[in-house]
Structures are given as C-alpha cells and as structure tokens.
C-alpha positions in Angstrom: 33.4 -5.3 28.3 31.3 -7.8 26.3 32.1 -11.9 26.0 32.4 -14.4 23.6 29.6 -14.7 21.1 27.5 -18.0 20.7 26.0 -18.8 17.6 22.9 -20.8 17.1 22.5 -23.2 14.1 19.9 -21.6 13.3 21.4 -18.0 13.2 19.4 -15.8 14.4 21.3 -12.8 16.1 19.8 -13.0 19.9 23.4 -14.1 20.7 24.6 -10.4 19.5 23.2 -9.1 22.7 26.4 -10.4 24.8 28.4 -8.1 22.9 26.6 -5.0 23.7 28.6 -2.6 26.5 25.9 -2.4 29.2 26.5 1.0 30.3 23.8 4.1 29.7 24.8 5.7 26.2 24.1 9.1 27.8 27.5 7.9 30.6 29.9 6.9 26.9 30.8 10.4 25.5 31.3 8.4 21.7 28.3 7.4 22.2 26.2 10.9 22.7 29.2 12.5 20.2 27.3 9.7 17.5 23.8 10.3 18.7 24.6 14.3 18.1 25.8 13.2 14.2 22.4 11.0 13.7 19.9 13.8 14.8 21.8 16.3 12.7 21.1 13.6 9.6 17.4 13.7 11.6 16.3 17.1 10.8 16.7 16.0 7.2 12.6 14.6 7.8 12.0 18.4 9.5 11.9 20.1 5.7 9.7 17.9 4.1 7.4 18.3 7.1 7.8 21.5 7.6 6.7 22.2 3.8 3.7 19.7 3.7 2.2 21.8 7.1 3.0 25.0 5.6 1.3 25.0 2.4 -1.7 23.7 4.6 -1.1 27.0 6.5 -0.6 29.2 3.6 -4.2 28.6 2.2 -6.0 29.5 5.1 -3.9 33.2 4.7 -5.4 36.0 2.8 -1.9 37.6 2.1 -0.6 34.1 0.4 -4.2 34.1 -1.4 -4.0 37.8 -3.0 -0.3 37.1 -3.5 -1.2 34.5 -5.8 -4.4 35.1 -7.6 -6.3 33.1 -5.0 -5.8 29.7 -6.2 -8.1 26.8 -5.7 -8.8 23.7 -8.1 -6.2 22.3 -10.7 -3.8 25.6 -9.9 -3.9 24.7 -5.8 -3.0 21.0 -6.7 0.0 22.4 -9.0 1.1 24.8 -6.2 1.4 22.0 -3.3 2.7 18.7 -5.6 5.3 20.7 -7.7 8.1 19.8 -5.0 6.9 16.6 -5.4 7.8 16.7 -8.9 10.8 18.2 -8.0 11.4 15.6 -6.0 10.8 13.1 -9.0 13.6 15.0 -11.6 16.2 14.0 -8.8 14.8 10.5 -8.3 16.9 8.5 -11.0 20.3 10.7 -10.2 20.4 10.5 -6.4 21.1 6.6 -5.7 24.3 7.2 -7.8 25.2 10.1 -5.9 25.3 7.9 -2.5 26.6 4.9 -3.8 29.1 7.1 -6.0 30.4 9.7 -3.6 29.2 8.6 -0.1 26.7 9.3 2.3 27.2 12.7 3.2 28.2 14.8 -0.2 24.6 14.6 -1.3 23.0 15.4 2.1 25.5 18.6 1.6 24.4 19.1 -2.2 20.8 18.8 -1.2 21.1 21.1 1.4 22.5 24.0 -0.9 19.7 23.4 -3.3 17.3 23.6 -0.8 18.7 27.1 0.4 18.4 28.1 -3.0 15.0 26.9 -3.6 13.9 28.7 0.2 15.4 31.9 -0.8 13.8 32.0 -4.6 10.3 30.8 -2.5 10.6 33.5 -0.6 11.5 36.8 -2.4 8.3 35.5 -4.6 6.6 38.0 -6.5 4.5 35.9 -8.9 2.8 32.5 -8.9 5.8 31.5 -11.5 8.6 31.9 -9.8 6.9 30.5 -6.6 6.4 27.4 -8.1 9.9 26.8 -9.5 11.5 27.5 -5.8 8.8 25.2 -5.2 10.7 22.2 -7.9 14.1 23.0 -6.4 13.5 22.7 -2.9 11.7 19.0 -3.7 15.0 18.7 -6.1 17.2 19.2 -3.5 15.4 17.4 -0.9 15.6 14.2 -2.7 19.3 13.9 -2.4 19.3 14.3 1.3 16.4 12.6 2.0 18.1 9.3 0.1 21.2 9.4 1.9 20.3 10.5 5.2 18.5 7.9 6.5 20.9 5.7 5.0 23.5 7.0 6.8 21.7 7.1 10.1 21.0 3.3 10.2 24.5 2.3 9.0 26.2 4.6 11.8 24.0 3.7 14.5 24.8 1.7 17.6 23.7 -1.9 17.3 21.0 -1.6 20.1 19.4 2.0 19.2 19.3 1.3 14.8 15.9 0.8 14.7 14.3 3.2 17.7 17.0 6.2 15.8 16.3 4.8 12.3 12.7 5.3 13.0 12.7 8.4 14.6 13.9 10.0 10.7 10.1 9.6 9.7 8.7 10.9 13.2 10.8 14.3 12.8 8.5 14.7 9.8 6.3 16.2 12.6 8.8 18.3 14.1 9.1 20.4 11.1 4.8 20.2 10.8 5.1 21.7 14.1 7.2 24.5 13.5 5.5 25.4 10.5 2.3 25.2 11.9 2.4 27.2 14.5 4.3 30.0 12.4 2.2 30.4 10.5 -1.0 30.2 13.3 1.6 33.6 14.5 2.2 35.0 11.3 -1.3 35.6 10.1 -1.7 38.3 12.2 0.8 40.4 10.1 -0.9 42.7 8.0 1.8 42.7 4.9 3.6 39.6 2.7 5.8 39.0 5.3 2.7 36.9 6.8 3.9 34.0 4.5 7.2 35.2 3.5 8.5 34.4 6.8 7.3 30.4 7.5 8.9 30.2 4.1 12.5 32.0 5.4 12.2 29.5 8.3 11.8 26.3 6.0 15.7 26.9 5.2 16.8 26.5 8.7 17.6 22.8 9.1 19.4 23.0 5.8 21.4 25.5 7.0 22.7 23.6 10.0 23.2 20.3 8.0 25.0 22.6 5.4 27.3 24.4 8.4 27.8 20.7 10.1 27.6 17.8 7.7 31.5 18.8 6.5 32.4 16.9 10.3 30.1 14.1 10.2 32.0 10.2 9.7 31.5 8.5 6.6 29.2 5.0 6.6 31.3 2.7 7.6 29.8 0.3 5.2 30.1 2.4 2.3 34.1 2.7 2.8 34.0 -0.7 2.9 32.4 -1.1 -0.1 34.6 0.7 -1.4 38.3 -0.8 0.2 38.5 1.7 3.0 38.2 -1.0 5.4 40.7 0.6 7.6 38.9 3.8 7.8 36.0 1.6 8.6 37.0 -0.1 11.3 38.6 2.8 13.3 34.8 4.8 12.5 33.2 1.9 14.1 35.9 1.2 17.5 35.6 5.3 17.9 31.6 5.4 18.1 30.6 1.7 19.7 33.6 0.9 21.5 35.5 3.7 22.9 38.5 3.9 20.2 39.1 -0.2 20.9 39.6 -2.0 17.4 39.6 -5.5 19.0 36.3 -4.9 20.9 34.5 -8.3 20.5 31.2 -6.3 18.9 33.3 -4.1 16.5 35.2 -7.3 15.4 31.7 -8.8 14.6 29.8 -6.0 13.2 33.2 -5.2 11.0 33.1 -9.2 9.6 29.5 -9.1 9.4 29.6 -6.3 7.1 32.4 -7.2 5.3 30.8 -11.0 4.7 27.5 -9.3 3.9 28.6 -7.1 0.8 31.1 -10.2 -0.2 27.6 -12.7 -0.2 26.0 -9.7 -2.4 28.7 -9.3 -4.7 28.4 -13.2 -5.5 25.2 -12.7 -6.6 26.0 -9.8 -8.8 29.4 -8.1 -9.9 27.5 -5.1 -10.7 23.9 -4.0 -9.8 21.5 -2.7 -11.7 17.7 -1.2 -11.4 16.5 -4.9 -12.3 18.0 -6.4 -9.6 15.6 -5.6 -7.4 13.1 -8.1 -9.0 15.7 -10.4 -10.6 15.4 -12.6 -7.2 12.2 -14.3 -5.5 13.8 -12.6 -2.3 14.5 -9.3 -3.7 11.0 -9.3 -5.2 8.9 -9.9 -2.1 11.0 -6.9 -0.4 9.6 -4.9 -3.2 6.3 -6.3 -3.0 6.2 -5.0 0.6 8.4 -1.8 0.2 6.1 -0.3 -3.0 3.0 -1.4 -0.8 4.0 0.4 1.9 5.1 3.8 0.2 1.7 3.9 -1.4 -0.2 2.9 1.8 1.8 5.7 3.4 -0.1 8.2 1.2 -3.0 7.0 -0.3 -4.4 6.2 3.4 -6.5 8.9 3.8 -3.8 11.3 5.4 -3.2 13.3 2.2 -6.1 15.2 3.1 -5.0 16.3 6.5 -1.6 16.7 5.9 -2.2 19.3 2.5 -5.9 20.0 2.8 -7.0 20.4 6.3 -8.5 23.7 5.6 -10.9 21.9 3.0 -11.7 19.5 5.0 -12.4 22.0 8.1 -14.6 23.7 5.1 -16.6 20.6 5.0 -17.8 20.8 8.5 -18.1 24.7 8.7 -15.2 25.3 10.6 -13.9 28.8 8.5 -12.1 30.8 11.4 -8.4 30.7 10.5 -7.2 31.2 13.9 -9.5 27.8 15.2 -8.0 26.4 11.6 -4.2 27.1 12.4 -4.5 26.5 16.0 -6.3 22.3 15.3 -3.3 22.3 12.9 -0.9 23.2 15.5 -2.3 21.1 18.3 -2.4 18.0 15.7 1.2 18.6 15.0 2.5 18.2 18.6 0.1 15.1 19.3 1.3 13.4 16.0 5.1 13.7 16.6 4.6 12.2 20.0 2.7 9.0 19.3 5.1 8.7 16.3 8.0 8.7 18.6 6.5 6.5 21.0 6.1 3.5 17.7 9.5 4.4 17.1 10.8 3.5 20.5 8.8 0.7 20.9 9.2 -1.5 17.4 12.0 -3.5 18.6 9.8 -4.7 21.5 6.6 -5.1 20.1 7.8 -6.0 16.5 7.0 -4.0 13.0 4.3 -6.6 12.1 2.5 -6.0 15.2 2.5 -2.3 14.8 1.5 -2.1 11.3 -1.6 -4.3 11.7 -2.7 -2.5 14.9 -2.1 0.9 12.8 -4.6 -0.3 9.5 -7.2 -1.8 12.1 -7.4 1.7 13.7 -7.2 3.6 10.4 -9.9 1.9 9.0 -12.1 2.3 12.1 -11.6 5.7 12.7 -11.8 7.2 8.9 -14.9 5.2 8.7 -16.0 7.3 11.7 -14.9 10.2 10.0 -16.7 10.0 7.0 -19.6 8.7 8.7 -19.5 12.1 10.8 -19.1 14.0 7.8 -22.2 12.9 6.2 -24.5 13.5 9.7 -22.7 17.0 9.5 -23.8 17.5 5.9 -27.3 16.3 5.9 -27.8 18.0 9.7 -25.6 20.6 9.9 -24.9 19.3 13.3 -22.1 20.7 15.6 -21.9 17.3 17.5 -21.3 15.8 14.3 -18.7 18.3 12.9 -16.7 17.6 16.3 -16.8 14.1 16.2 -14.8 14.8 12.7 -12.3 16.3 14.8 -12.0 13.6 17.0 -12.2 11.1 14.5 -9.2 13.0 12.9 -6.8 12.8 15.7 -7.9 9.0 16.2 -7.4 8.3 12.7 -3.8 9.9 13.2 -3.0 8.0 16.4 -3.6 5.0 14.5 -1.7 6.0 11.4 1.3 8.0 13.6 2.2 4.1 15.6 3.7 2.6 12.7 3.4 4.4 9.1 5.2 7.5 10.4 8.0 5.7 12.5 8.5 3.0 10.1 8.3 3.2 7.0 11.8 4.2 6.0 13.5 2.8 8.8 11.6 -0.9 7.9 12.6 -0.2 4.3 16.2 0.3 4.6 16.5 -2.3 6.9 15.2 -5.0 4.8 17.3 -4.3 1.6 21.0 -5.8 1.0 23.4 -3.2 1.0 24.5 -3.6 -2.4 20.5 -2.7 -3.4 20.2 -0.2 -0.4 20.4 3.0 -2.2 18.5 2.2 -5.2 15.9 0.0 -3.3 15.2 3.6 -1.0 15.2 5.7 -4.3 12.4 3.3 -5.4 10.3 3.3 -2.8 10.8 7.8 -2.5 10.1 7.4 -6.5 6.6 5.5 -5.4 5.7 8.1 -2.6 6.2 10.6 -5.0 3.8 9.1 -7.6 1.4 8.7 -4.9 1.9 12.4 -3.7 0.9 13.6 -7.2 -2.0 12.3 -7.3 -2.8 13.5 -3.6 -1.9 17.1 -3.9 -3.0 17.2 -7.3 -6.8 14.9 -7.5 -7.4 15.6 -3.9 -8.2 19.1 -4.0 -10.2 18.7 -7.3 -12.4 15.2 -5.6 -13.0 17.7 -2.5 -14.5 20.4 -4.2 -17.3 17.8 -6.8 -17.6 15.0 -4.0 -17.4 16.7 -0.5 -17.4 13.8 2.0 -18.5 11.4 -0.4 -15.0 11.4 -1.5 -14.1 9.9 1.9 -15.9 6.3 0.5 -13.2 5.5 -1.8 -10.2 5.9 1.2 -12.5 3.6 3.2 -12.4 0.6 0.4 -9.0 1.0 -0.1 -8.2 0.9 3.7 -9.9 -2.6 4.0 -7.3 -3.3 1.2 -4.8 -1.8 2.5 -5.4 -4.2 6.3 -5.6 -7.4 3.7 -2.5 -6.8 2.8 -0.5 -6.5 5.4 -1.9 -9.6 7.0 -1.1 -11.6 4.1 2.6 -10.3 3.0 4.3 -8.1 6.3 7.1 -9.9 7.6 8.1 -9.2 11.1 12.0 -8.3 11.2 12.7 -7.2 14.7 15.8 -8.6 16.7 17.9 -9.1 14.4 21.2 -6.7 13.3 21.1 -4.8 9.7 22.9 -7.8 7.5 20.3 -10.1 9.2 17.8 -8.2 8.8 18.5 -8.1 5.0 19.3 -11.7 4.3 15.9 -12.9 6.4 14.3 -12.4 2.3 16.6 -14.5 1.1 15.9 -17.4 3.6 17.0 -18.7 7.0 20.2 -20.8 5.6 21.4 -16.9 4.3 21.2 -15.9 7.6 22.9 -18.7 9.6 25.8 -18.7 6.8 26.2 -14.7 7.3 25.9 -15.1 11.0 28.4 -18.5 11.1 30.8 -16.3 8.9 31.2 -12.8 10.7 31.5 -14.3 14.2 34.2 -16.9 12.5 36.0 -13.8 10.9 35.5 -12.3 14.2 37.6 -15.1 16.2 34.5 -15.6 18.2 32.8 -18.6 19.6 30.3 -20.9 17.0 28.0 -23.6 18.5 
C-alpha cells in the first residue's frame, strides 16, 4: 500500500507518486473493470471518425454518386459539413446537459440520436433526407462527444489520465479504419447497398454505448459538485483502491477535488459563458484551447481526411480500388502513431510533442505541394508518389500530438467548474473551422488545384510561431494541478497544501 505524502513548498505533485499502488493494473481486477468503462466512453471518437472516412469513401462510389445526383462543388461541401452543423445546433445545449444531469445521460441521449440519424442515413432515398440524417447524427454526436471525454479523464486512475485521456482523439482512427476499408469491400456490390451498408455500420458503437452506458459510475467529481460526496468517495476507493475508503491516494484525490471546486466556487458562485475570459488565467487557457481547435483543422488535414479522392485526382491517381485501398492503409498507420503520442506525453511532455508535430507538418506539406506542382507541370509518376509519401509524413507528424492531444490537453487545463463549457467552446471552434473545410475546400480544389496547397503552407509557419510563443507544458502534474498551473504557482501550492492537509497526510 502507498505512504505518507510529502509536499513541497513549491507544490508541484511529483510527491503524488508515493501514493500510487505499484502493482500491474492488468493483476487489480477494479482496475481492468474501470479501464473496460473508459474504452466504452472511447468509442465515442470511433463515430466521428468513422463518418469523416466514410464520406471520403462514398465519393469515390458510383452507386452513392447516381444515388445522389452526382454531387461535386457547393452541393459536395453541403453533403460532408452538414453534421458539422448539426453538431453546431447542439453546441449551446450540451454543456448544461453534463453539468445539469451528469456525465453519462447525454452520452446515452447522444447515442439514441445518433441511431436515429444512422437509420434515417441509411434508408435514404433522396439527397434531402440524406442530408438531415446527416444534421442528427452531428446533433447527437455533440452530446456524447462533450461528456465523454469528460468523463474518461475524471474516472481515470491517477497514473494512466493522460495516456487514456489521449487515446479518446486517437480512436478517431479506429472508426476511419473501419469505414475505410468497408467501404474499399463494399464497392464491389453492384446495388445501393454498396453505401447503404458503411452507413448501417456507423451506428454500431452507438449501439454498444446505448446497451452499456446504463452500468457505467458517475464522475466522481460531478457528484461532488453536486453534494454526493459519499457516492464519491466509495466510486473512487472501488476503482483506485480496491473498495478501501481510507487508502492514502483516495483520501488525497477525494480532498483535492473537493478543495479544487471549493477554490472555484470562491471565485464565482455561479459560472457563466464569460467566465472563461473574465480572468488573465482563464483567458490564456482560451488563447491556447481556440488556437489549438483551429490548428487541428485548418492544418492542412481537412483535405485528406474529406477529400482524399480530389486530392488523388490531382496527381492522376483515379482507380477507386488504389483510392480506397491508400485510404485504408493511411487509416491503420495513423491510429498507430496517434497511439504511440498518446502513451508517450506524460514522458516527453505536450509542449515537446506539439512543436515536433508543427516542425514536421510544415516540412512535409511543403513537400507535398512542392510534389504536386512537379506532378502538374510534368506529369511525372515519381512526383505523384512522392505526394503519397509526403502525405503519410505529413500525417506522422500531425498524428504525434494534434490527434492524441488535443482534447485530452484541453480538458486538463480547464477548472472544473469551467470544464464543460470550456470543452463545448473549443468543439464550437472545431466546428467553425470544419465548415469552412468541408465546405471552401472542395470549391478551392476544383479553381486552384495544388496552388491551393500555398495558403496551408503560410498558415503552418503561423501555426509553429505560435506554439513556440504561448504552449505551456502541463505534464506531471494530477487534474486539479493541472488546472490551477493558469492561475499561478501559489494556486497550486495552496491546492496541493490543502488536499494532502484534508487528507491527514504529511506537509513539508
């Protein structure tokens, strides 16, 4: 069992390590029982991945094409960001819902929506009805997408948060995969049913979520929040001690918690939208948490990950089987590397990761477009490969930090009490961004060709200046920690001092 905690003056939460149980997590059967419940809230990532990948696969089909009047320009753009709009109806609602009524009764209520939305999407019979299954499956998806992530970093065992929290944004390529290679299978039907069934498939994970979530514990820190401290404390001892409620490490993270949303609530009895500016702290985690949503998207990745068939076009690559089968091969080769940032940001830090991420991105989309260009001018095959290559650099780049991290650094860096609404505004900034991706992108590609390529390059230079100047590196530290760090180090040597007081442990 673990010791006595020491506490630096400083604060700092290295200490935190002597309360961690040093058994395997695979040997404590809580421990795998919890890691069960956080890839259940996992799979949440799978849909929208699963959707971005199969609308890439759904142009290069001839069925989906004649099914829908073969749409390309303005009508294509609609087609692929109308979930996204979807997506923006539920924005303002869905931080309510899990601060209101917990972290799992909009996972479930997103889940049915989404069902809904992947049954309508399916039986399609015209371009109108596809395109409102379209708005409630991104509807839906907002609600689960805000709490789930939520809920796996305030569940999570002290030691694994930020490898599980990060691996929400990796699945995102777990559901690419899946849709990707169904539909590199399902081309070969002759009939609808050639996109009829990726669509069927895009309900699955909702489906589990919506047969499981019913069993799942509650956030701790949200039935604290709301006076359920006793419920609280027995979900914590179950999961990260083995049932004990006077584990030294429950005791801490319990008073930690507890002193965390008591520091917030002295700031503010009630919290509002313009809370998240109305502090110098609170506004340089926005600063970094709108940057990165819209760095996440406008990075040059939009075009892959809705119009890799256009880009293929560029570089006279037209087979839909060679298409499918890039798509499929990128999918698999993304979710790994994403995985691998995942488990490694707590040893080689977020700030690390990020930087390394824009140098590469900005190296290898330059090579890109600069392979695009030989391609048009010479028609070269060399050249048209080196796209290819460039394209799965660019992504290794991109997949080490921006597709581990970006949600799990987000939620770790806001207060609880802004938690919810600070997530909801940083999904409300992806989705602006996504607009304008599935929307402009398609439109740029058809007038500029590769030329359109330039303006990702300039903004990737920005993008790297940017993160040099404002990132701040957050790893080894627990949630609250994490959190106050904005707020300056005297915020987190009072938290610290506080919770292991509360906690009856040692302070030096």
């Amino acid at each position: 069992m673990a010791g006595g905690l020491g506490v630096a003056a400083g604060g700092g939460s290295a200490d935190i390590n002597q309360l961690l149980h040093n058994e395997k997590w695979y040997k404590n059967t809580r421990l795998v029982k919890l890691n069960l419940w956080i890839l259940l809230l996992l799979i949440t990532s799978s849909t929208n991945g699963y959707d971005g990948s199969m609308m890439n696969g759904l142009q290069t089909l001839k069925q989906w094409k004649d099914a829908f009047n073969n749409p390309s320009g303005g009508m294509l753009g609609l087609l692929n960001c109308i979930q996204t709009v979807g997506a923006l109806a539920a924005t303002p609602m869905a931080p309510y819902a899990t601060d209101g009524l917990g972290r799992r009764i909009p996972i479930l209520f997103g889940a049915t929506v989404m069902i809904v939305g992947t049954i309508v999407q399916t039986l399609s019979k015209n371009v109108g009805t596809f395109i409102a299954a379209r708005f409630c499956i991104g509807f839906g998806l907002t609600f689960a997408a805000n709490a789930a992530p939520l809920l796996v970093t305030e569940l999570a065992y002290p030691s694994q948060r930020a490898p599980l929290t990060s691996m929400y944004n990796s699945l995102w390529y777990s559901g690419a995969i899946v849709a990707a290679w169904t539909t590199y299978g399902s081309f070969r039907i002759p009939s609808s049913w050639a996109w009829r069934l990726p669509s069927v498939l895009q309900g699955l994970p909702s489906v589990i979520q919506l047969a499981l979530m019913w069993f799942c514990p509650e956030s701790p820190r949200w039935l604290i929040n709301k006076g359920r401290e006793e419920q609280a404390l027995r979900t914590l001892a179950y999961y990260h001690a083995r049932g004990n409620e006077q584990d030294p490490l429950v005791q801490f993270e319990f008073n930690e918690i507890k002193e965390a949303i008591a520091l917030d609530r002295q700031v503010a009895e009630t919290v509002g939208w313009t809370d998240l500016f109305k502090t110098p702290g609170n506004r340089k985690r926005m600063r970094i948490i709108i940057a990165l949503a819209f760095f996440s998207q406008w990075s040059g990745n939009g075009l892959v990950s809705y119009y890799l068939n256009r880009v293929f076009d560029t570089i006279g690559i037209t087979n839909v089987a060679i298409q499918n089968l890039i798509n499929g091969i990128l999918q698999i080769y993304n979710m790994v590397i994403a995985i691998l940032g995942g488990l490694y940001c707590d040893r080689i830090g977020r700030r690390t990761l990020f930087i390394a991420s824009n140098i590469g991105m900005l190296i290898f989309f330059c090579m890109q477009t600069i392979c695009s260009a030989r391609y048009a001018i010479t028609g070269s095959n060399a050249a048209a490969n080196a796209v290819i290559a460039a394209i799965f650099l660019y992504y290794g780049s991109y997949d080490i930090a921006y597709s581990p991290l970006i949600v799990s650094y987000t939620v770790e860096i806001l207060p609880y009490q802004l938690r919810a609404k600070g997530f909801t505004a940083f999904n409300f900034a992806i989705s602006l961004s996504l607009i304008f991706n599935q929307y402009a992108n398609p439109i740029a590609l058809d007038k500029l060709g590769w030329k359109y390529y330039l303006v990702y390059c300039v903004w990737l230079a920005f993008e790297l200046g940017f993160m040099l100047l404002f990132l701040v590196e957050t790893k080894g530290r627990t949630l609250e920690e994490t959190a106050a760090l904005f707020d300056g180090d005297d915020k987190v040597a009072e938290l610290h001092a506080r919770a292991a007081a509360d906690a009856g442990l040692g302070v030096k």
